[in-house]
N, CA, C and O atoms as a printed pandas DataFrame, in Angstrom:
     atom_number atom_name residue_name chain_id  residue_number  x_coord  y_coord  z_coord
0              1         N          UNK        A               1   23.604  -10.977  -39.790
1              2        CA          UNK        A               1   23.255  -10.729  -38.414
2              3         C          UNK        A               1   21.928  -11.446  -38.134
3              4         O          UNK        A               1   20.995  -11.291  -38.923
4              5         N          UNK        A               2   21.793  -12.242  -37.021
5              6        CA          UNK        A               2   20.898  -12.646  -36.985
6              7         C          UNK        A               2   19.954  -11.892  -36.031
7              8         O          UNK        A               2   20.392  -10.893  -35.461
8              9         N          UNK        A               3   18.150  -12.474  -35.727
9             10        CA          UNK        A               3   17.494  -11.343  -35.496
10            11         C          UNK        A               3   17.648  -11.581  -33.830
11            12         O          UNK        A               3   17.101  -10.814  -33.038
12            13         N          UNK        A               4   18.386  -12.636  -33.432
13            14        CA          UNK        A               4   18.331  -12.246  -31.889
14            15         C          UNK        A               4   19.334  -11.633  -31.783
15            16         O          UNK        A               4   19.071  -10.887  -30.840
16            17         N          UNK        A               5   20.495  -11.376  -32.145
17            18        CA          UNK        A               5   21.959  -10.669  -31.814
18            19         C          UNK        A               5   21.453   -9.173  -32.390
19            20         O          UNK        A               5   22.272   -8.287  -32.147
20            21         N          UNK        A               6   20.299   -8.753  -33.082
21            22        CA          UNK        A               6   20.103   -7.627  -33.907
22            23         C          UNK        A               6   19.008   -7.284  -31.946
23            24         O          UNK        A               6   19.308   -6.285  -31.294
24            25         N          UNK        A               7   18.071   -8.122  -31.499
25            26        CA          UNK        A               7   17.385   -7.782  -30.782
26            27         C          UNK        A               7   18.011   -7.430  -29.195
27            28         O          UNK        A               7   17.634   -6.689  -28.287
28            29         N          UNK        A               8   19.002   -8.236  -29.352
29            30        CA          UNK        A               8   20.166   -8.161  -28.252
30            31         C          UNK        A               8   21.290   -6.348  -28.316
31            32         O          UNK        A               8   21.727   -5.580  -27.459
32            33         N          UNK        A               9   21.311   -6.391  -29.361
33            34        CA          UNK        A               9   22.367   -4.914  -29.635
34            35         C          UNK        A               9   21.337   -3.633  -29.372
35            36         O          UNK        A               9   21.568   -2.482  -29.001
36            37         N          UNK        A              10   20.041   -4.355  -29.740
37            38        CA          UNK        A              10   18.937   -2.965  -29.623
38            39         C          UNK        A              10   18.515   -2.277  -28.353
39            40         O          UNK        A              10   18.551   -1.078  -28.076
40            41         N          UNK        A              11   17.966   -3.660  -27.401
41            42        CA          UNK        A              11   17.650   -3.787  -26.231
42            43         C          UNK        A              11   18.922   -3.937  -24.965
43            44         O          UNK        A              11   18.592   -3.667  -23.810
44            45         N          UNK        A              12   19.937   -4.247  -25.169
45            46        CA          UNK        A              12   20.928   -3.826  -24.385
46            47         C          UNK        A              12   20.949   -1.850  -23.875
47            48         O          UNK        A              12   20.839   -1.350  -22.756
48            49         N          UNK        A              13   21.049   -1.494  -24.603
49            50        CA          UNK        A              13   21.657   -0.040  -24.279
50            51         C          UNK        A              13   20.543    0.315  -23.275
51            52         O          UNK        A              13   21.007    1.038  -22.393
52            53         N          UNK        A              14   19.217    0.051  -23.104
53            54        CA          UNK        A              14   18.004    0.132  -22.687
54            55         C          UNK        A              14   18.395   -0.425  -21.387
55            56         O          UNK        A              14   18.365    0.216  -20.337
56            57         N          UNK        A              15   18.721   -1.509  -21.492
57            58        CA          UNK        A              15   19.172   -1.885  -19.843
58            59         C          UNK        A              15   20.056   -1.497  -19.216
59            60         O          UNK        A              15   20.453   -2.060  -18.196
60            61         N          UNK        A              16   20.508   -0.539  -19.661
61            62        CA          UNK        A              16   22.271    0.116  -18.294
62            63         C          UNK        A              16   21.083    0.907  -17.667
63            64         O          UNK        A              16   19.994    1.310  -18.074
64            65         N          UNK        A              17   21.956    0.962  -16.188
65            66        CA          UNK        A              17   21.983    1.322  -15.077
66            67         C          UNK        A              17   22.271    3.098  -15.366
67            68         O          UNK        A              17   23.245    3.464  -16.023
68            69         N          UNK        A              18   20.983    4.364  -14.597
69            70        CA          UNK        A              18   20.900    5.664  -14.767
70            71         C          UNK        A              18   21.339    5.793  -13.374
71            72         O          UNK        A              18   21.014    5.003  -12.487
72            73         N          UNK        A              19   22.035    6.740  -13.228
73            74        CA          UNK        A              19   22.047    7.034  -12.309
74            75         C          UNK        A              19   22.183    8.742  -12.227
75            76         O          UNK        A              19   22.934    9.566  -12.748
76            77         N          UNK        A              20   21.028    8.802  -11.273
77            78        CA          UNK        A              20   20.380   10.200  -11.189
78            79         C          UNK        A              20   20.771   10.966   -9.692
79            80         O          UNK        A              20   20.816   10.273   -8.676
80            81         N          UNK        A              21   20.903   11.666   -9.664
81            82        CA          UNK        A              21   21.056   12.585   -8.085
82            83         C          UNK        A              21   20.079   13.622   -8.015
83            84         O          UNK        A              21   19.866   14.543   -8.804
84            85         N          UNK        A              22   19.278   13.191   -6.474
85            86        CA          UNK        A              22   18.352   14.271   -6.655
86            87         C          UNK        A              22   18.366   15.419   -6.148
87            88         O          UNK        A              22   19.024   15.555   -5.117
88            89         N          UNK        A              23   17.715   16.484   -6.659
89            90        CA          UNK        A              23   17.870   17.875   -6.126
90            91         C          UNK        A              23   16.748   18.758   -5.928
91            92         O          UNK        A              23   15.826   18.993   -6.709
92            93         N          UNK        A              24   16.990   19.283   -4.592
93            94        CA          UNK        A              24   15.722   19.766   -4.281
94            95         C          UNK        A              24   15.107   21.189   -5.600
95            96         O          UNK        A              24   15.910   21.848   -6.261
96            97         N          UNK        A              25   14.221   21.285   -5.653
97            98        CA          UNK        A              25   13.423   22.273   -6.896
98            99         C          UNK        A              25   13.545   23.710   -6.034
99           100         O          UNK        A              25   13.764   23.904   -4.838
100          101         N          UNK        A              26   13.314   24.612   -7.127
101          102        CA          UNK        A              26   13.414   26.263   -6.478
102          103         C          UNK        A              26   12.303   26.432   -5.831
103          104         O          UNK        A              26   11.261   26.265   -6.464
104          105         N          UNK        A              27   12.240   26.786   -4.487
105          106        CA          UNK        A              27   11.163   27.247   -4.027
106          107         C          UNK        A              27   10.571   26.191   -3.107
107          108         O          UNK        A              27    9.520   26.419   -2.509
108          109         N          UNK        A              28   11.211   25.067   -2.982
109          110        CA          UNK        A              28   10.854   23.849   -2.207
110          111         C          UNK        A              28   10.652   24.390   -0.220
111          112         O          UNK        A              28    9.873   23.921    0.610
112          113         N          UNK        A              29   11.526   25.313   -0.081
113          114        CA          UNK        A              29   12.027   25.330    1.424
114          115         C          UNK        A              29   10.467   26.087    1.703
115          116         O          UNK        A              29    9.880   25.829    2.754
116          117         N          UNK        A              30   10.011   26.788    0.950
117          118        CA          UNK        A              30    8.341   27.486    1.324
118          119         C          UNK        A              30    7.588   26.758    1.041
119          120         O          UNK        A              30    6.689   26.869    1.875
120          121         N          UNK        A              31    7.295   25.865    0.201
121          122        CA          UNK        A              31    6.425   24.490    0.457
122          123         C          UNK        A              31    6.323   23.745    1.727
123          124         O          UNK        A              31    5.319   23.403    2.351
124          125         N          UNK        A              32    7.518   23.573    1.965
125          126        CA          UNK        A              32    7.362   22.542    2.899
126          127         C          UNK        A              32    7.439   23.558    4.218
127          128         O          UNK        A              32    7.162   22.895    5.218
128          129         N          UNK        A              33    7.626   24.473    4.440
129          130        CA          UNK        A              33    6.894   25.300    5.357
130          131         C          UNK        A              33    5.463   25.367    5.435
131          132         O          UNK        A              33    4.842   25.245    6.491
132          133         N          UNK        A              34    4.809   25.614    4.014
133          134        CA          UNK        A              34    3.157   25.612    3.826
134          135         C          UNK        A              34    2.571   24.553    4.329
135          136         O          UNK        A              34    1.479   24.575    4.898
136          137         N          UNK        A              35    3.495   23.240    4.086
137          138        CA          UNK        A              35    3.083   22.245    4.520
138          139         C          UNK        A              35    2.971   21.423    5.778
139          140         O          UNK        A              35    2.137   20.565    6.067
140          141         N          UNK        A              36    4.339   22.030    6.682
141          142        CA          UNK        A              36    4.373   21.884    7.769
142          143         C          UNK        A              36    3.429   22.751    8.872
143          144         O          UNK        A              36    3.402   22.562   10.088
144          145         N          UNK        A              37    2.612   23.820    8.056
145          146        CA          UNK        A              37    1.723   24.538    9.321
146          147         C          UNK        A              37    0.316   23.702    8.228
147          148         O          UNK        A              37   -0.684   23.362    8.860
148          149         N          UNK        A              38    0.318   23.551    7.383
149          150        CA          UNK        A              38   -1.241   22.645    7.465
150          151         C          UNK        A              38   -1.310   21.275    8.376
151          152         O          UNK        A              38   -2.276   20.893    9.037
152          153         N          UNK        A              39   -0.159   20.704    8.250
153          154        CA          UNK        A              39   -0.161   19.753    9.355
154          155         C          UNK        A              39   -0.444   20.174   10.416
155          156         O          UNK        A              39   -1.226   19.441   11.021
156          157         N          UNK        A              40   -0.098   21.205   11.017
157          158        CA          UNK        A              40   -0.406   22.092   11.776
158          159         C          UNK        A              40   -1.431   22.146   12.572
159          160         O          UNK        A              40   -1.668   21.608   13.654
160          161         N          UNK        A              41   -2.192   23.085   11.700
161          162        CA          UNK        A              41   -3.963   23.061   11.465
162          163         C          UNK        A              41   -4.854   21.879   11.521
163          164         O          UNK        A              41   -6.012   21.959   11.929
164          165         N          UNK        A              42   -4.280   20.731   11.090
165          166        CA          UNK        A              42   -5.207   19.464   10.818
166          167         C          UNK        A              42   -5.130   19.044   12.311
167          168         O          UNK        A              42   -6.168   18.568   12.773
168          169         N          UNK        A              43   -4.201   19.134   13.022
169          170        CA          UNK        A              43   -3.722   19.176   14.263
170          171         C          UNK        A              43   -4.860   19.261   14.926
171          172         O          UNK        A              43   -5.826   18.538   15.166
172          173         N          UNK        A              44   -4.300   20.907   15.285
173          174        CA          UNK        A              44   -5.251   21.451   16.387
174          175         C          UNK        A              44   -6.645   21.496   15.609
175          176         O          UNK        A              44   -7.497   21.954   16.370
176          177         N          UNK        A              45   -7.134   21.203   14.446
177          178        CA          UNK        A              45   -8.963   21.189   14.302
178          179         C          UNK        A              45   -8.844   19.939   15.021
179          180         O          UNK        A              45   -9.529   19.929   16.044
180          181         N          UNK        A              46   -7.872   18.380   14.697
181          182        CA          UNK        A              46   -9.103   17.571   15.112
182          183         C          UNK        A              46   -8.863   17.561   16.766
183          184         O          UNK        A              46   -9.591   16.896   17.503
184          185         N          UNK        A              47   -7.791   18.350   17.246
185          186        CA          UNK        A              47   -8.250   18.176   19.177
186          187         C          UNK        A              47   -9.555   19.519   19.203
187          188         O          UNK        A              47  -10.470   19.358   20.009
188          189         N          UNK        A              48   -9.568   20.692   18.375
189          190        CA          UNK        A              48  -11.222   20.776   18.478
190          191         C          UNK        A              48  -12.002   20.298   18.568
191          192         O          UNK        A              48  -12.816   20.249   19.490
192          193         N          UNK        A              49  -11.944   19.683   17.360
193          194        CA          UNK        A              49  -13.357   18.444   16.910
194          195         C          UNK        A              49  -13.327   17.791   18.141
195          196         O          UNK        A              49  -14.268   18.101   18.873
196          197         N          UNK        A              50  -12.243   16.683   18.764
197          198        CA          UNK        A              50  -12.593   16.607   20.033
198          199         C          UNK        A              50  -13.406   16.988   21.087
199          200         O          UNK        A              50  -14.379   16.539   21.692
200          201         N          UNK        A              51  -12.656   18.008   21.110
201          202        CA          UNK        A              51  -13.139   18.899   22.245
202          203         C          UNK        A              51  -14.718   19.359   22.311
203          204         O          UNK        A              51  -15.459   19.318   23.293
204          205         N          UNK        A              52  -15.001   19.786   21.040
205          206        CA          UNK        A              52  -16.199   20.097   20.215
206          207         C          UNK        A              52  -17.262   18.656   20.937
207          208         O          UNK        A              52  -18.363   18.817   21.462
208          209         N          UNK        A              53  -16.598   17.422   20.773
209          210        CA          UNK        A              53  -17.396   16.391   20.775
210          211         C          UNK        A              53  -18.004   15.811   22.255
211          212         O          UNK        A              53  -19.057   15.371   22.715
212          213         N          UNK        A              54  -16.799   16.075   22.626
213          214        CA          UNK        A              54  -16.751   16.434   24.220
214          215         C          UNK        A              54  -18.003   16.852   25.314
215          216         O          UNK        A              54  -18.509   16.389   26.337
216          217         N          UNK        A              55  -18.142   17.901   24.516
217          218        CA          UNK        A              55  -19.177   18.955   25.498
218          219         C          UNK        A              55  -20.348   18.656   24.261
219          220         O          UNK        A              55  -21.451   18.853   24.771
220          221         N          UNK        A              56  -20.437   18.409   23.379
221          222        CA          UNK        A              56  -21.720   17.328   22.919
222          223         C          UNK        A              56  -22.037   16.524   23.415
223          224         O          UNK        A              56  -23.255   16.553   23.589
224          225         N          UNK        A              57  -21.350   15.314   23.977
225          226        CA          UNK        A              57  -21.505   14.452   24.722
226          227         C          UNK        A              57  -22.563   14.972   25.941
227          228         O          UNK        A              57  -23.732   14.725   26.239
228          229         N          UNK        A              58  -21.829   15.556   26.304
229          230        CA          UNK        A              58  -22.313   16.295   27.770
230          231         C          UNK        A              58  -23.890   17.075   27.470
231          232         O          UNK        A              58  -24.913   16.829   28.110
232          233         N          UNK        A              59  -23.780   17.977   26.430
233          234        CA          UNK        A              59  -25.022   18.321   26.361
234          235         C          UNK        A              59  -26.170   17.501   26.218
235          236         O          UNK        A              59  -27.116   17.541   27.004
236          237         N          UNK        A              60  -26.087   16.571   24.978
237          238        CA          UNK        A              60  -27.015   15.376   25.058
238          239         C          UNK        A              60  -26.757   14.352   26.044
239          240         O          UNK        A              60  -27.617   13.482   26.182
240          241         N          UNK        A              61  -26.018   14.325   26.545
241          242        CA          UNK        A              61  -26.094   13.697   28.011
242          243         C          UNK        A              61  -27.375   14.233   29.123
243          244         O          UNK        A              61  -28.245   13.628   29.750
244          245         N          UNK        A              62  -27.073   15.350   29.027
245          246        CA          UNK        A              62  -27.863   16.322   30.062
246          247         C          UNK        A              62  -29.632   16.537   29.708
247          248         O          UNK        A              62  -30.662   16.302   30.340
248          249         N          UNK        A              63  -29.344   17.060   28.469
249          250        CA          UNK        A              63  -30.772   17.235   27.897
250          251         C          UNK        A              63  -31.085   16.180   26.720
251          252         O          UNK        A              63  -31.620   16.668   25.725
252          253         N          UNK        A              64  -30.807   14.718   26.704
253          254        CA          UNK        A              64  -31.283   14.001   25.769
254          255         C          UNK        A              64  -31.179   14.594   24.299
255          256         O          UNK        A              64  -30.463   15.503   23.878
256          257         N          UNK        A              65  -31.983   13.910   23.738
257          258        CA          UNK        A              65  -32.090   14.027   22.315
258          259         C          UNK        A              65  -31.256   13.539   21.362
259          260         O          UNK        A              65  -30.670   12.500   21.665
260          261         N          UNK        A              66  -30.939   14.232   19.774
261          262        CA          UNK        A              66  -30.219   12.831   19.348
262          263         C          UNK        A              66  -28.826   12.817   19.793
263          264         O          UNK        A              66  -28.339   13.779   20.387
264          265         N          UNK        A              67  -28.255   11.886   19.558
265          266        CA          UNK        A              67  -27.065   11.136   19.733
266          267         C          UNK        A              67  -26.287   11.020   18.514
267          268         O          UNK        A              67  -26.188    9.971   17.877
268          269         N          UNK        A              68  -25.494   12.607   18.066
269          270        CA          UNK        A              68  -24.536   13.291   17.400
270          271         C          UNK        A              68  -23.158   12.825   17.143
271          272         O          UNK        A              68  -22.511   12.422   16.176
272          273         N          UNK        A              69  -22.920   13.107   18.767
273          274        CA          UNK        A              69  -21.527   13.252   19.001
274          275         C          UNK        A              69  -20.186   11.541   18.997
275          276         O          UNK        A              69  -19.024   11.394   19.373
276          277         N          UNK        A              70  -20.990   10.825   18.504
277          278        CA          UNK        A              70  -19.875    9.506   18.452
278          279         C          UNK        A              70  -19.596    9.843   16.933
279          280         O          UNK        A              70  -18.511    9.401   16.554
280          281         N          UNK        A              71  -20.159   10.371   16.192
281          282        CA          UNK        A              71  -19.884   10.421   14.485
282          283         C          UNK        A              71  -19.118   11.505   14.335
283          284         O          UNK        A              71  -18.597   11.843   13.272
284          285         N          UNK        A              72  -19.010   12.176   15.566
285          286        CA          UNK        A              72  -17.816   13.415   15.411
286          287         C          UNK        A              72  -16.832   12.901   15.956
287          288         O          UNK        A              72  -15.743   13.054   15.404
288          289         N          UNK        A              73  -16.914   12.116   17.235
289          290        CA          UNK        A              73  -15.536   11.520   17.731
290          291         C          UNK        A              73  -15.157   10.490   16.724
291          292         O          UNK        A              73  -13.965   10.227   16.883
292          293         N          UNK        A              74  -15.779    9.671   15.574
293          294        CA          UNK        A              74  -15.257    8.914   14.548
294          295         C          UNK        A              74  -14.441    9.309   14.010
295          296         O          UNK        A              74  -13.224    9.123   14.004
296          297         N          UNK        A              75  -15.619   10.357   13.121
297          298        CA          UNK        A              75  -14.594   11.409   12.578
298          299         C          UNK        A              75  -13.403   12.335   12.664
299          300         O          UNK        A              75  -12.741   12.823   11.748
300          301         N          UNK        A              76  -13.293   12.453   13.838
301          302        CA          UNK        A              76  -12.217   13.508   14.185
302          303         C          UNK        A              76  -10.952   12.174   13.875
303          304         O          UNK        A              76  -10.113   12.254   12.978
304          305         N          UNK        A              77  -11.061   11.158   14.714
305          306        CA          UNK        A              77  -10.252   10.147   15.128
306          307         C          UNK        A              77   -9.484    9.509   13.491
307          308         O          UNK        A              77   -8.282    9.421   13.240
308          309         N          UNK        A              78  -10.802    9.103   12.488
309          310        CA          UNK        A              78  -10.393    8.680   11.101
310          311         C          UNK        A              78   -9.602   10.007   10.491
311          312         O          UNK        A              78   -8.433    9.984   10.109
312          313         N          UNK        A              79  -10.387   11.052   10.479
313          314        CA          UNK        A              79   -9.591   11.893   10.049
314          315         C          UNK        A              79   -8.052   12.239   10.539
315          316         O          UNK        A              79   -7.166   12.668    9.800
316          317         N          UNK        A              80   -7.931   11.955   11.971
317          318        CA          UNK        A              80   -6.335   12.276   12.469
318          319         C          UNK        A              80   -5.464   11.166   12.037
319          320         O          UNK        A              80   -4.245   11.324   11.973
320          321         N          UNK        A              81   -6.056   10.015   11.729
321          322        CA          UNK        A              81   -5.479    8.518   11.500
322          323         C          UNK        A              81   -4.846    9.226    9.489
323          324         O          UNK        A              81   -3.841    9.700    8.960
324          325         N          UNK        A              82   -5.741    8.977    9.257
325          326        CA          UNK        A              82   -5.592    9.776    8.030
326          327         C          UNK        A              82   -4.730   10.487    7.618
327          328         O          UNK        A              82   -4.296   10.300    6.481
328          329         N          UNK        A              83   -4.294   11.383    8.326
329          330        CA          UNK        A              83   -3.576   12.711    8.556
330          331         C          UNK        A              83   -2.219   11.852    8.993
331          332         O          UNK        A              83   -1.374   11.867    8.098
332          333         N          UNK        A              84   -2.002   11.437    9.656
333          334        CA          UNK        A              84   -0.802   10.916   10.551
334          335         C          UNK        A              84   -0.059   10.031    9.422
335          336         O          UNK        A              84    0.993   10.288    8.837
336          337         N          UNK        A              85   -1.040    8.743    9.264
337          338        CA          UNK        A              85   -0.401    8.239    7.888
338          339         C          UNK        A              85    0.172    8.492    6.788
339          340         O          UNK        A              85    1.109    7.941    6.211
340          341         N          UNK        A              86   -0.886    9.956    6.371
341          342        CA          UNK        A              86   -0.213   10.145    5.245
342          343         C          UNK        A              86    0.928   10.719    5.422
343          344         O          UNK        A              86    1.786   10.321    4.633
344          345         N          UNK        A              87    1.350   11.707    6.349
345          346        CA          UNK        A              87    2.736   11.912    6.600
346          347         C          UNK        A              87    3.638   10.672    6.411
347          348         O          UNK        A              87    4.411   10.631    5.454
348          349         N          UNK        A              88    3.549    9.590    7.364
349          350        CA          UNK        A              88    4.542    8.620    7.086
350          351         C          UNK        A              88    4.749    8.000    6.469
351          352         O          UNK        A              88    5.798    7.356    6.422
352          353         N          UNK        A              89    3.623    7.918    5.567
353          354        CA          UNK        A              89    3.786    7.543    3.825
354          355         C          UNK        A              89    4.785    8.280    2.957
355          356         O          UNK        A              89    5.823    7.836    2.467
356          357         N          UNK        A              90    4.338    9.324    2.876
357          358        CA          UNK        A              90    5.595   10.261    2.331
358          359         C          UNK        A              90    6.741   10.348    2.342
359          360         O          UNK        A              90    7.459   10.498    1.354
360          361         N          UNK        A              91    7.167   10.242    3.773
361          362        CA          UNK        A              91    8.576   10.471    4.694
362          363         C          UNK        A              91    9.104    9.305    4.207
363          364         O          UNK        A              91   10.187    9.480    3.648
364          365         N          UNK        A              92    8.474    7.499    4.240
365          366        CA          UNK        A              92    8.945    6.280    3.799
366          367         C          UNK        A              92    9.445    6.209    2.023
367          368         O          UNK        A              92   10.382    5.567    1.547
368          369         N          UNK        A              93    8.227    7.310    1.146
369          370        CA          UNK        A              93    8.352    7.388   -0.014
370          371         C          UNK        A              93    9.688    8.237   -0.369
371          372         O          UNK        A              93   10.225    7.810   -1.391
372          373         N          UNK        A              94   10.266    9.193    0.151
373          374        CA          UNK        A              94   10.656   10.399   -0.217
374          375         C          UNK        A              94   12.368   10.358    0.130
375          376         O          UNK        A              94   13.371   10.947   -0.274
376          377         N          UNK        A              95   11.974    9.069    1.338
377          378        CA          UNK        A              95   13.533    9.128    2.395
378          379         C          UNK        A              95   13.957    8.468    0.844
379          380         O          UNK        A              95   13.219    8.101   -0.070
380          381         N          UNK        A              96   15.719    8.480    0.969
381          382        CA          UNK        A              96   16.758    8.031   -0.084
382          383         C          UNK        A              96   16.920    6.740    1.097
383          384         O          UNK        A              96   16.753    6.818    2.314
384          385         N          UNK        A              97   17.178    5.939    0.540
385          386        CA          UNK        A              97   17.924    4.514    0.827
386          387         C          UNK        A              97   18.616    4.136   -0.056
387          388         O          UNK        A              97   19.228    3.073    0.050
């Protein structure tokens, strides 16, 4: 036997095709409930934070002083960008094709 037909018989079986079916895990349907109200939450904080930023605006508008509130409207905004993506990261990762 030579050593490529010996390396060929070894490494063959290694290359077939698995084929797996997936199945959801016990306890999955309350996860993704947990997960669907933190999305939730990330939600409505950043139209707080908004909102929050909002009437900052306005206050240091009114009575001067420092100038706060664009690093909260950043933030709220990166953070919702953040948030949004990573959902559709997942959903792209997770979908079957």
């Amino acid at each position: 036997m030579t050593t490529s037909q010996l390396l060929t018989d070894t490494i063959a079986p290694l290359a077939q095709q698995v084929n797996i079916t997936p199945e959801q895990p016990p306890g999955a349907n309350g996860l993704i409930k947990i997960v669907n109200w933190l999305s939730w939450f990330v939600m409505l904080a950043g139209i707080a934070a908004l909102i929050y930023a909002g009437g900052k605006f306005a206050w240091e508008r009114w009575h001067g002083g420092a100038v706060e509130a664009p690093k909260i409207v950043l933030g709220a905004l990166v953070g919702g960008i953040i948030a949004t993506s990573a959902g559709t990261i997942m959903t792209q990762i997770t979908s079957a094709k």
